[in-house]
C-alpha positions, 0 to 999 in steps of 0.5 A: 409498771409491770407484775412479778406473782411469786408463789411459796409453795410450803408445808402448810399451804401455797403463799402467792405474793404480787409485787410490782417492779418497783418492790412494792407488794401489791397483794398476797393471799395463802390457800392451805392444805394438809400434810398426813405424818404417820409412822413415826417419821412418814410426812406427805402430801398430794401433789394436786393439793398444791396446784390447786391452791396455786389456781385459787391463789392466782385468780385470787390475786390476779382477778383485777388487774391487767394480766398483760402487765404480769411480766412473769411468774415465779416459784419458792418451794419446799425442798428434800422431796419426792414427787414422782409423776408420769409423761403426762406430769400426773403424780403417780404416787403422793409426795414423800415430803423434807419431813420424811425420814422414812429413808433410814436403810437406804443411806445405809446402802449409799454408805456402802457404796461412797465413803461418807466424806466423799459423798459430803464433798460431792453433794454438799451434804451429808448422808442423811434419809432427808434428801430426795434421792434418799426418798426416790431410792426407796420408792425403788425399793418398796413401790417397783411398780410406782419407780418403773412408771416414774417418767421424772422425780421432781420436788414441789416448785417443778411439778407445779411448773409442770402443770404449768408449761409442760415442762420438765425441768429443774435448777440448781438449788433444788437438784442440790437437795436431791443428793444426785447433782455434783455441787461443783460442777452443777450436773446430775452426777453418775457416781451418786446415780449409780450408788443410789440405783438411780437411773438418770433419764429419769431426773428433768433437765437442769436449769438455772434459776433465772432461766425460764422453764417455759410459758403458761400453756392454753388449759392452764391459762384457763384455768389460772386466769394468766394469759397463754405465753406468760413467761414461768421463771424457774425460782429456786428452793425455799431456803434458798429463795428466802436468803435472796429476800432477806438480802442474804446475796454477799458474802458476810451477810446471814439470814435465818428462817423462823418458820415450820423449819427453821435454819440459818444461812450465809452467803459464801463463794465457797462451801464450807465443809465442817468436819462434823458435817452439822452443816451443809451447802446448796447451790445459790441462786446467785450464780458463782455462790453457794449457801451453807446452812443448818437446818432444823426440823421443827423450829416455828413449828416447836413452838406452834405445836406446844402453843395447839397442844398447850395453850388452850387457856390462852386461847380462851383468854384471848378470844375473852379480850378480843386479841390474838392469842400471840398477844397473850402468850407475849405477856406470859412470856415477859413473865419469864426471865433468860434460861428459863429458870434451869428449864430446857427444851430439846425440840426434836419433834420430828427427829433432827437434821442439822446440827444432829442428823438423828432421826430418832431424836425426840423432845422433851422438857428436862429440869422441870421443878415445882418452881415453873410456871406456864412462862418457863415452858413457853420460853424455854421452847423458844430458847432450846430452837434458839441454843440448836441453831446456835450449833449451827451458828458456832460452826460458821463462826469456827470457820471464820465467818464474821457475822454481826447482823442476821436479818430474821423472818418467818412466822416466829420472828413476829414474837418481840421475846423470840428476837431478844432470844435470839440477839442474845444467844447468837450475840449478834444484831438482829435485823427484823423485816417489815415484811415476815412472811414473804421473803421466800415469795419475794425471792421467787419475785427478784429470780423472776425479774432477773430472768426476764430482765427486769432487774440488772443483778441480784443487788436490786432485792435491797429495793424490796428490803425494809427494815422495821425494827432492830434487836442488839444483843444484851451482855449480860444475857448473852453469858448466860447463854454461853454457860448455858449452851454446853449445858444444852448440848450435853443433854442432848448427849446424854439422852440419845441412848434413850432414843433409840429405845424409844422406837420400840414403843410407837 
């Protein structure tokens, strides 16, 4: 029985994951690292900080067993970035990370030059200073001297692999996160290059994400551990990785993602292009697909911010009866009762893509009464996640998507409460992993036992899928949620003049 060692490079840290063929996981351990926002909206990193925890993490995981029996190693990673680094893959600058919504003046110059409807249709994706050519352009523009120096733009998986095998490449369901790649036709696009400034040697070689990038070269056999010539699978993006480990692989089956971001994704052979653009498509790592999705800035992570900036009596609670401050923040919760008692959450703590696309967006509580309690706070941010996802949901369903099953993870989907909500407010079945935490390195361990032929297809990731526990929707409940979600939306209306305004004052 061979290895597959998967790492999901996040924003909080580098999530490494040994599997067996089988699907069985073996081990997995994270190495955290910082993320620096500043200004408002600016969100990076150091690129050295995550192939350091992919050094650690791999001698972690790798130190007792059989490094001949590693079959391959593979990647998930964050996605929407800006790494650029030089011939010799040295980061020249510190990653502009998906956070970041510096890039606001550069989609105004790309509106200039693309229709906004052309540039949908073309990328996948609307206009938005989200995306990684975004990001790069603005280098261009305020950094000359770092975009010169650029030998490639890469996001996080590829510069580890960098790192790696000395290869510079990408696949598909990143480059789709640039809004450089042409999304039917799977190449860099000159039309995208050209209104973006953007010159085309300087993006890597396209790849799919099965195909092996390269192998692990002798200085990073010695300082990972893994043996010279251990074939490095591409692995896809983050989202994208997930959707492969939760089974989201044909169509009609949903996925949604619980953590810092969060979002919702299906599996199409075709791209659905709303006429609001809430939505968007990436390049599948399952070739012949793609995967419209909505995603949402601050999902998870709403909710552990409130639970750092809020909770300090829980905590204490909890460390007083020796249990997990999760634990006491479920009994609160059960306190509370579905809408909050009138109580709502706008959780755009980091501006908003889908379904919004403002980031300008801010949080906030509206209809606080004399009548809340700690509980309403608390369940109103999982609700407001919930209602703005439900966009997202709602324009899959308008599109004719029949979907009565999601299979959900991430850290929020550990939250018994979060699953009611979100049974209830989707109105679907809501499918819960045993394994919550690894389905985007579970993915990146399926794409690798593709590419070096492990597996037949991508239908083998129901050998790593275990269900643990199943939430069906409540009616009763669920209409309160379909008069509550207009009520939701035009709140969000009412506030965005508010917004802009605001940005004066940070």
């Amino acid at each position: 029985m061979e290895y597959l060692l998967a790492h999901d490079l996040g924003t909080s840290g580098n999530k490494a994951t040994l599997f067996l063929a089988d699907g069985r996981l073996v081990d997995s351990v994270t190495c955290p690292y910082p993320v620096n926002y500043s200004n408002g909206t600016w969100a990076e990193q150091k690129p050295e900080d995550w192939w350091q925890a992919v050094v650690e993490s791999t001698r972690a995981l790798t130190g007792h067993v059989d490094r001949s029996r590693i079959a391959a190693v593979s990647f998930s990673g964050q996605m929407m970035g800006c790494v650029c680094v030089d011939k010799e893959g040295k980061a020249l600058r510190d990653a502009i990370i998906w956070a970041d919504m510096r890039a606001v003046e550069q989609q105004r110059k790309i509106a200039e030059q693309i229709p906004e409807w052309e540039f949908y249709r073309l990328t996948g994706h609307r206009l938005s200073p989200s995306y990684g050519g975004q990001k790069f352009m603005w280098v261009k523009e305020h950094e000359p001297e770092i975009y010169d120096a650029t030998y490639k733009m890469l996001n996080a998986k590829d510069y580890v692999i960098v790192k790696l095998t000395g290869e510079f490449v990408t696949e598909y369901t990143d480059a789709s996160s640039t809004c450089l790649m042409d999304l039917d036709h799977l190449e860099w696009s000159g039309r995208l290059l050209d209104a973006m400034g953007i010159e085309g040697e300087k993006m890597p070689r396209l790849c799919s994400s099965t195909d092996i990038a390269g192998y692990v070269t002798e200085e990073a056999a010695k300082l990972t551990g893994l043996l010279p010539g251990t074939p490095v699978v591409c692995g896809g993006g983050d989202g994208v990785c997930s959707a492969i480990g939760t089974g989201c692989t044909r169509e009609g089956v949903a996925h949604s993602s619980m953590g810092t971001s969060s979002w919702i994704s299906i599996t199409s052979k075709n791209a659905i292009y709303d006429e609001e653009q809430k939505t968007f498509n990436w390049a599948h790592i399952v070739p012949g697909y793609v995967l419209p999705t909505g995603t949402m800035q601050s999902g998870g992570g709403a909710f552990a911010w409130y639970v750092e900036h809020f909770c300090d009596y829980e905590r204490d609670l909890a460390k007083e009866r020796g249990v997990s401050v999760y634990t006491v923040l479920e009994e609160e919760l059960q306190r509370s009762k579905p809408g909050s008692r009138g109580l709502l959450f706008l959780p755009y703590l980091l501006g908003e893509r889908s379904p919004r696309w403002n980031p300008d967006a801010r949080a906030g509580f509206v209809g606080i009464g004399m009548e809340h309690g700690r509980e309403d706070f608390l369940r109103a941010v999982q609700e407001g996640v919930a209602l703005n996802l439900n966009v997202v949901f709602d324009t899959f369903r308008k599109k004719g998507q029949d979907i009565r099953e999601m299979v959900v993870v991430g850290g929020g989907a550990k939250s018994p409460s979060w699953q009611r909500i979100l049974a209830d407010v989707y109105g679907v079945r809501i499918q819960v992993p045993a394994l919550l935490d690894e389905a985007a390195s579970m993915g990146a361990a399926i794409t690798a036992g593709v590419g070096v032929g492990l597996f037949r297809d991508f239908d083998e990731a129901d050998r790593f899928l275990e269900i643990r526990r199943t939430v069906e929707p409540d009616e009763k409940a669920g209409e309160l949620y379909r008069r509550l979600a207009p009520v939701f939306d035009e709140t969000y209306g009412a506030l965005e003049p508010v917004y802009q305004r605001l940005k004066g004052f940070v």
